[in-house]
C-alpha positions as CSV (number, residue, x, y, z in Angstrom):
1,X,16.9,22.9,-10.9
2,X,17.0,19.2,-11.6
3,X,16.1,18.5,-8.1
4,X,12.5,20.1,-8.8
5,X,12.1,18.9,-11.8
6,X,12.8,15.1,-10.2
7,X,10.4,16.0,-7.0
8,X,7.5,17.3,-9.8
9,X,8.1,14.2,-11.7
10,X,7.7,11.9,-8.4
11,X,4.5,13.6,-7.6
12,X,2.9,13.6,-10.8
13,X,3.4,10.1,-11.3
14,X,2.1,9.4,-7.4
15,X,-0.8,11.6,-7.9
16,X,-1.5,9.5,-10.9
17,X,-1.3,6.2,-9.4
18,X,-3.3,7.6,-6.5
19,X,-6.2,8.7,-9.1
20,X,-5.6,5.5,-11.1
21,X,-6.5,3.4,-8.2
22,X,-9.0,5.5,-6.6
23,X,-10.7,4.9,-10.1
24,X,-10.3,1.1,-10.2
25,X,-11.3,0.8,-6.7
26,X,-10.0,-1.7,-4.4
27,X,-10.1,-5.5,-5.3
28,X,-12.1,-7.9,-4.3
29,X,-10.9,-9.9,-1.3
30,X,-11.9,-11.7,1.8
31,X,-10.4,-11.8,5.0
32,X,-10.4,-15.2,6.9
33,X,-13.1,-15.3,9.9
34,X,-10.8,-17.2,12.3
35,X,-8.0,-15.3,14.3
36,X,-4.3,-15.9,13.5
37,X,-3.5,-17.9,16.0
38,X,0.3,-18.1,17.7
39,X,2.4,-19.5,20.4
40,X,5.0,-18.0,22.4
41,X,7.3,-20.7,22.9
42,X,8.0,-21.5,26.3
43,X,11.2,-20.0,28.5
44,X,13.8,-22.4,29.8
């Protein structure tokens, strides 16, 4: 029994989060217009 109670709890609070985010909307953010660039470094 206390295993369903903990697995309602768990979803109630992610369906809340889920609705409180989904709300808020997503923030405000920019994503940089040049490519991460990398090396491989070379085998010996």
């Amino acid at each position: 029994m206390r295993a369903l109670i903990a697995a309602a709890t768990g979803l109630a609070v992610a369906l809340v989060l889920v609705v409180t985010v989904g709300a808020l909307g997503s923030p405000d953010g920019k994503t940089s217009p040049k490519p991460l660039l990398t090396t491989v470094p070379s085998h010996p």
